[in-house]
C-alpha positions as CSV (number, residue, x, y, z in Angstrom):
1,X,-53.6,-68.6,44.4
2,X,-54.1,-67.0,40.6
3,X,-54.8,-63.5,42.4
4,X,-51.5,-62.8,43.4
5,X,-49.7,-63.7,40.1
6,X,-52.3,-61.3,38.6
7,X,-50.8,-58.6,40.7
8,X,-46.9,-59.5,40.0
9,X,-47.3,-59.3,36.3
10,X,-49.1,-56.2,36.6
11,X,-46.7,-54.4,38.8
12,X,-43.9,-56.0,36.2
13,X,-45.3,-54.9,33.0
14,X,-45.5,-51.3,34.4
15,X,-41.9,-50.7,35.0
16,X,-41.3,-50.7,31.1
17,X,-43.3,-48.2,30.7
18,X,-41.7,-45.3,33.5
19,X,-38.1,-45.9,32.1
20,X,-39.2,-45.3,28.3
21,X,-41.7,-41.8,29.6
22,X,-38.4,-40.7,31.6
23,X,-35.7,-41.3,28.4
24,X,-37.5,-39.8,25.9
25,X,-38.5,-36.9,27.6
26,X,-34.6,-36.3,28.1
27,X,-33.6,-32.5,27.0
28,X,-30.3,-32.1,25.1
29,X,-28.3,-29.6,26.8
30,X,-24.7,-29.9,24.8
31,X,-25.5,-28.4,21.4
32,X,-23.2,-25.4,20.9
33,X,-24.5,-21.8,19.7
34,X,-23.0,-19.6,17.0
35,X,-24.7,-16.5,16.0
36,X,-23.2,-13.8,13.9
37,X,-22.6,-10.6,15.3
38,X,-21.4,-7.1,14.3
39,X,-17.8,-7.0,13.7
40,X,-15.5,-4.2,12.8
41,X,-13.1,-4.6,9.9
42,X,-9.8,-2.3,10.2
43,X,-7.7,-2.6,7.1
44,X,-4.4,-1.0,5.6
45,X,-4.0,-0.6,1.4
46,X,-1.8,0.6,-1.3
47,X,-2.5,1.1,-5.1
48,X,-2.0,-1.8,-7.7
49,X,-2.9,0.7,-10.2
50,X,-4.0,4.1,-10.5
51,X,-6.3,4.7,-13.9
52,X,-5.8,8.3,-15.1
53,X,-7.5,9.9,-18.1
54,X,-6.4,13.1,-19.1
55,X,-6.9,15.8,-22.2
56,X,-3.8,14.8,-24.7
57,X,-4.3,18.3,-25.8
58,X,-3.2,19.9,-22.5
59,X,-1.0,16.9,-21.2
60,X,1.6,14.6,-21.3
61,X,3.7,12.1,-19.9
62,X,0.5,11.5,-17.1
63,X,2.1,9.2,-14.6
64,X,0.4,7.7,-11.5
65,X,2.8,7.1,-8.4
66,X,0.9,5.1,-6.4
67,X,-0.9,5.6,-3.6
68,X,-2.5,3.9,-0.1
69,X,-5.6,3.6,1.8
70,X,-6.9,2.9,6.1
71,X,-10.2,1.8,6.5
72,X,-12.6,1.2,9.4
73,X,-15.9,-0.4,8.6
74,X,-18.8,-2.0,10.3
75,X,-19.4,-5.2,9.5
76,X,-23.1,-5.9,10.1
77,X,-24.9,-9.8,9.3
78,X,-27.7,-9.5,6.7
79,X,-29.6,-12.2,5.4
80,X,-28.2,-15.4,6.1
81,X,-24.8,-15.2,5.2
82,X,-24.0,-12.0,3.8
83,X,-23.3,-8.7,5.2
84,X,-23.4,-5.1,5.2
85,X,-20.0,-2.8,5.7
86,X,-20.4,0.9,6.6
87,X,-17.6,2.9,7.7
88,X,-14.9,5.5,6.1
89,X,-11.6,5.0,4.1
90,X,-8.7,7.4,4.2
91,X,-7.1,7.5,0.7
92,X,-3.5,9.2,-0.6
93,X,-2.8,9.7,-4.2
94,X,-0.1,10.9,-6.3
95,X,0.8,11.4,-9.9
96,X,2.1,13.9,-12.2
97,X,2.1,15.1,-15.4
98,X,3.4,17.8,-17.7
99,X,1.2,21.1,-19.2
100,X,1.3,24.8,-19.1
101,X,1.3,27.2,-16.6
102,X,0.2,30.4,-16.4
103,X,1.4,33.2,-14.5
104,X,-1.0,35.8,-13.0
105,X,-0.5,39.1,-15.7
106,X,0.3,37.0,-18.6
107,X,-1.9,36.1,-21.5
108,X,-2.5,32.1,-22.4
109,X,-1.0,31.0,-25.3
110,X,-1.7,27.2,-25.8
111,X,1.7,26.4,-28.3
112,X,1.9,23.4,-27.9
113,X,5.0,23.5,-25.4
114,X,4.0,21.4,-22.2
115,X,7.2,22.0,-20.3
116,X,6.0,22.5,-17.0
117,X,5.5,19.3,-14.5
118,X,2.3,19.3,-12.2
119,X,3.3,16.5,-9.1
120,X,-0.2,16.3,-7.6
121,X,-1.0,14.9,-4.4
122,X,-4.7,14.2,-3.7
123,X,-6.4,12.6,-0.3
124,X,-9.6,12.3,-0.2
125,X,-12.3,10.4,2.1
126,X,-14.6,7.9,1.1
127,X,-17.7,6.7,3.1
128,X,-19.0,3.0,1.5
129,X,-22.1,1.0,1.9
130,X,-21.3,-2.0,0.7
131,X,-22.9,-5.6,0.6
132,X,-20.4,-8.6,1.0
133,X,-21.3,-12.1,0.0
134,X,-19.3,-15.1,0.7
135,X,-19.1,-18.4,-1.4
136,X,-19.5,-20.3,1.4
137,X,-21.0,-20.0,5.3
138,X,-18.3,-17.9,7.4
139,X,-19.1,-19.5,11.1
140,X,-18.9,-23.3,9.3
141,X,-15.4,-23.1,7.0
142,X,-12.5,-21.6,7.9
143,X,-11.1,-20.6,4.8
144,X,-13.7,-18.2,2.6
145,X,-13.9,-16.2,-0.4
146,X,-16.5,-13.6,-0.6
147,X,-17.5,-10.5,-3.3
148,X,-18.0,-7.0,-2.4
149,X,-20.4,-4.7,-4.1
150,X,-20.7,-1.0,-3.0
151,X,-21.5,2.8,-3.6
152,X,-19.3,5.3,-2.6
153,X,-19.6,8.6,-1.4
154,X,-16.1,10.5,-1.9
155,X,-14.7,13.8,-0.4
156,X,-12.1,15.8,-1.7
157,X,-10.4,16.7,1.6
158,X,-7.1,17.9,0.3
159,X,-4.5,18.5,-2.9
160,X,-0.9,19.4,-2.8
161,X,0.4,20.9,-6.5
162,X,4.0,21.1,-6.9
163,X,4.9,23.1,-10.4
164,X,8.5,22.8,-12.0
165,X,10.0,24.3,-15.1
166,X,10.9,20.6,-16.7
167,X,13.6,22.6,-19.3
168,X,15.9,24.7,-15.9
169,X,14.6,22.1,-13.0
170,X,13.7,25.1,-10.9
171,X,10.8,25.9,-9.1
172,X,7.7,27.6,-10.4
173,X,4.5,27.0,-7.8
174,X,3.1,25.6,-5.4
175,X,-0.6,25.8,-4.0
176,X,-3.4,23.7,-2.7
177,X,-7.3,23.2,-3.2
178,X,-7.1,23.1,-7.2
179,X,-8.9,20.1,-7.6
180,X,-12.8,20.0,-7.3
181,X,-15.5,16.9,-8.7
182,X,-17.1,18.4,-12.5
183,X,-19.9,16.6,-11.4
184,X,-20.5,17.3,-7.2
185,X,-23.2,15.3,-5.2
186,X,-24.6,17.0,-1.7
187,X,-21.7,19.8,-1.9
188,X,-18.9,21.4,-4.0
189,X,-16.5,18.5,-2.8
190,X,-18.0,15.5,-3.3
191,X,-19.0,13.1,-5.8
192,X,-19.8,9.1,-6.3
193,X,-18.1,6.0,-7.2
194,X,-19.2,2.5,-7.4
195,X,-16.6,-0.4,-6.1
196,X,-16.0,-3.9,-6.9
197,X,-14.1,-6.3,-4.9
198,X,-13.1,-9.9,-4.1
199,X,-11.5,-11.6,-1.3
200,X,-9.9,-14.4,0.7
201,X,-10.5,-15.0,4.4
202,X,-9.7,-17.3,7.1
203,X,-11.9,-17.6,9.6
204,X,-11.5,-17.8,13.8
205,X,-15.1,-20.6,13.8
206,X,-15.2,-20.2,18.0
207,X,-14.6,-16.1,18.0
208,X,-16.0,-15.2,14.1
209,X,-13.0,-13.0,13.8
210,X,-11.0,-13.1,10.7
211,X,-8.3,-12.1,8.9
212,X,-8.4,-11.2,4.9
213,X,-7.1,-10.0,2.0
214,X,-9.3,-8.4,-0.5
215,X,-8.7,-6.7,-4.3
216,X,-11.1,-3.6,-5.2
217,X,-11.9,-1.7,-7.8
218,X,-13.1,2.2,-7.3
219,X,-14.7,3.6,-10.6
220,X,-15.7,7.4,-9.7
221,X,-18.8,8.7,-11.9
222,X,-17.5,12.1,-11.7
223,X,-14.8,13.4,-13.4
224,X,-11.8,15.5,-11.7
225,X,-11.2,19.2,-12.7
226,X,-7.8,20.5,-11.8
227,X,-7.4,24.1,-12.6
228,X,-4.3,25.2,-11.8
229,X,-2.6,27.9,-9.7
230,X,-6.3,29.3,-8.4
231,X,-5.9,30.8,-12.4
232,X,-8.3,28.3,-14.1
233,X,-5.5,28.4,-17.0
234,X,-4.9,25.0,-17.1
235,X,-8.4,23.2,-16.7
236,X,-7.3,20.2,-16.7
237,X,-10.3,17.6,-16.4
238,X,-8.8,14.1,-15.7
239,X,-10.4,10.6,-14.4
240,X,-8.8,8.7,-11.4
241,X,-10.0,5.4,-11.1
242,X,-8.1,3.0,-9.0
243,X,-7.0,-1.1,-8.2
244,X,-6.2,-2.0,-4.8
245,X,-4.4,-4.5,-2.5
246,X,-5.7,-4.5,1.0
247,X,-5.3,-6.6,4.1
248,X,-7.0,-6.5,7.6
249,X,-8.9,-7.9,10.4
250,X,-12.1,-8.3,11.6
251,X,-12.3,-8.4,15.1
């Protein structure tokens, strides 16, 4: 008679024992998976301000007239929340001021009498490396602000000069390629600049695509040297620094 029981709380006290092996052993197949890939940013600009410097002594009445900007950048993940952005910008100036001109046979006489107007426009090409940090994670918030630190390798690709007699309002000269860095890095037209920027923007979590706006400022290490109707009679050497407005998306 006590052999049987024996069995039944045996074969009981087993069952316990499958059901918690099988439960815990249970994989967990829901949990969703964002990494961070490459991106590319596409964004459209235009000048808050334009930062001339130019000799007072050969100059006057230096005024910039804005200016605007395309990008297309790479937007590689580095680190663990930051990034890296490669690509090229596309950027239009234009300003004027008023200084001599020379014509070819005559002699230079510097008297003081800055009566001729210069309109300049300048495009050149800029190729960043940049590194962007955001103040929080990108793929958990869906409204960011981030910094953007970056060197800048900048091409003169083209200048317009448009020269005008400011006393008759007629028409004096105009040529192009008068504008060249005083300080050129790799070739004759190009130099450096360092960048500084902040932005806003709000994040797609599912996709990781984004929209943004973003502030920057361009501080070129070499000055400009704009000399004048191929003559080299004016010589003017001026900075141009600049603040932009940009918006885009990273898709």
């Amino acid at each position: 008679m006590l052999a049987p029981a024996v069995n039944v709380l045996a074969q009981y006290t087993s069952t316990p024992a499958v059901y918690h092996n099988n439960t815990a052993g249970s994989p967990r197949t829901n949990a969703p998976s964002r990494g961070r890939h490459t991106k590319v940013r596409m964004n459209f600009g235009f000048m808050l301000k334009q930062f001339y410097n130019t000799d007072p002594h050969y100059t006057s009445n230096t005024t910039g007239n804005g200016g605007y900007d395309f990008g297309l950048k790479l937007e590689i993940p580095a680190l663990r929340n930051s990034s890296i952005l490669v690509g090229a910008e596309f950027i239009k100036h234009s300003f004027t001021f008023n200084s001599y001109y020379f014509a070819p046979g005559y002699s230079f006489l510097y008297d003081g009498n800055l009566i001729y107007n210069h309109a300049i426009s300048y495009d050149e090409v800029q190729i960043p490396i940049e590194y962007k940090f955001p103040f929080k994670n990108e793929i958990k918030n869906i409204k960011t602000f981030y910094g953007v630190l970056g060197w800048i390798y900048r091409i003169s690709a083209y200048n317009n000069v448009l020269v005008t007699n400011t006393q008759k309002g007629s028409f004096v000269w105009e040529g192009q390629d008068d504008i060249s860095p005083v300080y050129p890095f790799l070739f004759s037209q190009g130099s450096t600049a360092l960048e500084l920027g902040i932005g806003f923007q709000h994040n797609t979590l599912r996709s990781g695509n984004a929209w943004f706006i973003e502030i920057d400022y361009k501080y070129g290490f070499s000055p400009l040297l704009y000399t004048g109707n191929t003559m080299g009679s004016n010589s003017v050497q001026f900075t141009l620094n600049t603040l932009a407005f940009k918006i885009g998306m990273k898709l």
